[in-house]
N, C-alpha and C positions, 0 to 999 in steps of 0.2 A: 341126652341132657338130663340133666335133674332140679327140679325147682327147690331153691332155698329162697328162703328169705320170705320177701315183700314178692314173687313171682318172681325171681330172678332167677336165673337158668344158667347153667355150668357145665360145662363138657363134664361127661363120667370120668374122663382118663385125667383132666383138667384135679378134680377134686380127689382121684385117688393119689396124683403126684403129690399135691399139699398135703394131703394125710401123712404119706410116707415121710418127706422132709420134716414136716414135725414128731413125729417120733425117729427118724434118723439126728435129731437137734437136740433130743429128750437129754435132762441130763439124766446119767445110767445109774448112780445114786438114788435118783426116784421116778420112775417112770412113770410117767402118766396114763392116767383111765383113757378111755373111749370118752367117759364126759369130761374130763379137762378139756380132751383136746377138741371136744365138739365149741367147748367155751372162748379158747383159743381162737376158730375160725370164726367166733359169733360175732368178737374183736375187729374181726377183718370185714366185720358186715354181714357175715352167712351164715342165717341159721340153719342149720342142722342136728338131728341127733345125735345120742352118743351109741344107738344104734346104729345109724347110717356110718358113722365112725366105725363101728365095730364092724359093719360086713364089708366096708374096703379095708381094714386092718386085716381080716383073716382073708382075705382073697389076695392081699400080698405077702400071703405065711407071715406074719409076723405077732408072735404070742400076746396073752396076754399081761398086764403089766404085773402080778404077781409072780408070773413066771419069768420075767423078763428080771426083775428084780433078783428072785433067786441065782440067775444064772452069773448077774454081777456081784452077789457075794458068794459064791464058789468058785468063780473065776478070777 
């Protein structure tokens, strides 16, 4: 588990799915930082980093948003 918030606690696997579905929702126009999408959850009540955002972003491979960017204007 992981405490965000006020001591609120979240499965690991719980909060790496929600990471993922927000950048799988991203629009691919403008991808979002590790801190949008930490802002994103803050929304839903959960504070976290846009660190803690970033080590389940790279532990589900998935770049960072300048790279991610690039990739949809050359694709």
């Amino acid at each position: 588990s992981v405490e965000v918030g006020q001591g609120a606690l979240v499965a690991q696997g719980s909060l790496a799915a929600l990471i993922g579905r927000i950048f799988a929702d991203e629009d691919r126009t403008r991808p979002l930082t590790d801190a949008e999408v930490a802002e994103v959850i803050a929304g839903m009540g959960l504070l976290i980093t846009g660190r803690t955002v970033g080590n389940h972003r790279r532990a589900l491979g998935i770049p960072v948003a300048a790279e991610r960017r690039q990739r949809q204007e050359s694709g």
